[in-house]
Each structure stands twice: as structure tokens, then as C-alpha cells.
C-alpha positions in Angstrom: 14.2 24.6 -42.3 17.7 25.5 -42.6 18.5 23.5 -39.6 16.9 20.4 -40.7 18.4 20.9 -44.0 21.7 21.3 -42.5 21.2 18.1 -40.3 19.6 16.1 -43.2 23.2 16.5 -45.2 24.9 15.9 -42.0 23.2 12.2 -42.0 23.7 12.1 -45.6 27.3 12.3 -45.2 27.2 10.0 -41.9 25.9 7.0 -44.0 28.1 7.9 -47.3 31.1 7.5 -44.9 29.5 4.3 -43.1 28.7 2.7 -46.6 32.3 3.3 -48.0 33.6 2.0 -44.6 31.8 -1.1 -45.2 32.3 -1.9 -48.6 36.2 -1.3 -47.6 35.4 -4.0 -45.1 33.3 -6.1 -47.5 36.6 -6.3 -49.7 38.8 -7.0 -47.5 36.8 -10.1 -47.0 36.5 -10.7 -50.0 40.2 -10.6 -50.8 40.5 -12.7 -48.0 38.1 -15.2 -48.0 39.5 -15.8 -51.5 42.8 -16.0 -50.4 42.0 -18.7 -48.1 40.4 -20.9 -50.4 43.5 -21.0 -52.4 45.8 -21.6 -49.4 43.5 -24.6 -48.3 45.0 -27.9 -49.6 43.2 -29.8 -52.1 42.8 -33.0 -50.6 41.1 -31.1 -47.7 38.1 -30.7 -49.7 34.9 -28.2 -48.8 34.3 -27.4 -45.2 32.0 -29.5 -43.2 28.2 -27.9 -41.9 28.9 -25.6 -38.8 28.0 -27.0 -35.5 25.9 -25.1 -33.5 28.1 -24.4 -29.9 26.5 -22.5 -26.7 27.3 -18.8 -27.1 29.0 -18.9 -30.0 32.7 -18.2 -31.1 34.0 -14.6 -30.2 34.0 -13.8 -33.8 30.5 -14.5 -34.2 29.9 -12.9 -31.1 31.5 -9.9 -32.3 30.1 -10.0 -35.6 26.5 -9.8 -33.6 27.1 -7.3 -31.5 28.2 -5.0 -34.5 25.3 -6.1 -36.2 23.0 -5.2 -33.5 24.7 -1.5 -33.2 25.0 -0.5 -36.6 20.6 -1.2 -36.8 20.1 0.9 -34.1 22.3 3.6 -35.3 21.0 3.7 -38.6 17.2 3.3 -37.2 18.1 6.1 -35.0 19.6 8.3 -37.1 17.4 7.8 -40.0 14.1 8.5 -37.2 15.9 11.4 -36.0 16.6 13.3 -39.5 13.1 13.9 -40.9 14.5 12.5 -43.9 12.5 13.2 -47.5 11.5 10.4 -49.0 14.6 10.6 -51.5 16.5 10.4 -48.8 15.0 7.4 -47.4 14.8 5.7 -51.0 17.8 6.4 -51.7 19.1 4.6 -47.5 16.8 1.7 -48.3 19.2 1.3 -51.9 22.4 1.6 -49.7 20.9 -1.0 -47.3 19.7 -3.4 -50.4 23.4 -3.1 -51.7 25.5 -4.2 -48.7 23.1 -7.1 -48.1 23.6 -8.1 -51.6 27.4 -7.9 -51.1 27.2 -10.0 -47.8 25.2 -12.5 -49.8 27.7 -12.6 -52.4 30.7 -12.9 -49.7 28.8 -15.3 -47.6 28.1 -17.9 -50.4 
């Protein structure tokens, strides 16, 4: 029991420090996504729909590949913890938030 106890606060902390790195990220963004729309010219006006390209700029390949690790990281570490069901509430409230600032930053 203590073990998984032991492990469970191990993951605990693993996401606590994942989820403050990406909200650090998320702001960063933010700040400068922001800064950009106040550096683009007026007469530029809002950008134009994206064109889809074959495989993608590296940026957006980049962004996928970090997309796909960090879901199997979580999915593994959350399968591999025996979490409670607090636990798991409280990863599934974590998940909800960051999508909610990606929608917010992605707008």
C-alpha cells in the first residue's frame, strides 16, 4: 500500500510540474501572440484561411509530435498509478483546464 501510495504522489507531482510547465508555455503564447497582433500593420488586415500543404510546416509538425507524446505519457502514467478516483477527477480537471486555455489562445 505504501508503495503505491508513494508512487501515486510521485505522479501527482509529475503532472503538477507538467501542468505548471504548460501554462508557462500557454503564456508565453499568449504574451506573444498578442504582441504580434499589435506589431502587424493596420492596413494588413486579419489573416487569410490556412491552406492546407502536404506534410505540414515544421511547426505544426512539431506541435504534433508533442501532442502525440504528451497523450501517451499521461495515458501511461495515469494506467500505470492505480490512481483513486480523486485522483483521476481531479487529472481529468487539469486536462479540461489546458484545453480551455488552448481554446482561448487559439481563437
Amino acid at each position: 500500500m505504501q508503495d503505491l501510495s508513494a508512487l501515486a504522489g510521485e505522479i501527482q507531482t509529475e503532472v503538477r510540474g507538467s501542468v505548471r510547465d504548460l501554462k508557462r508555455e500557454l503564456r508565453e503564447a499568449t504574451r506573444q501572440t498578442r504582441q504580434t497582433r499589435w506589431d502587424r500593420p493596420a492596413a494588413s488586415g486579419p489573416p487569410g484561411p490556412a491552406t492546407p500543404t502536404t506534410g505540414g510546416p515544421p511547426l505544426l509538425a512539431e506541435f504534433d509530435k508533442r501532442l502525440a507524446e504528451f497523450t501517451v505519457e499521461v495515458g501511461a502514467l495515469v494506467r500505470a498509478g492505480r490512481l483513486s478516483d480523486t485522483q483521476l477527477r481531479t487529472a481529468i480537471r487539469v486536462l479540461d483546464g489546458a484545453l480551455d486555455g488552448l481554446r482561448r489562445l487559439l481563437r
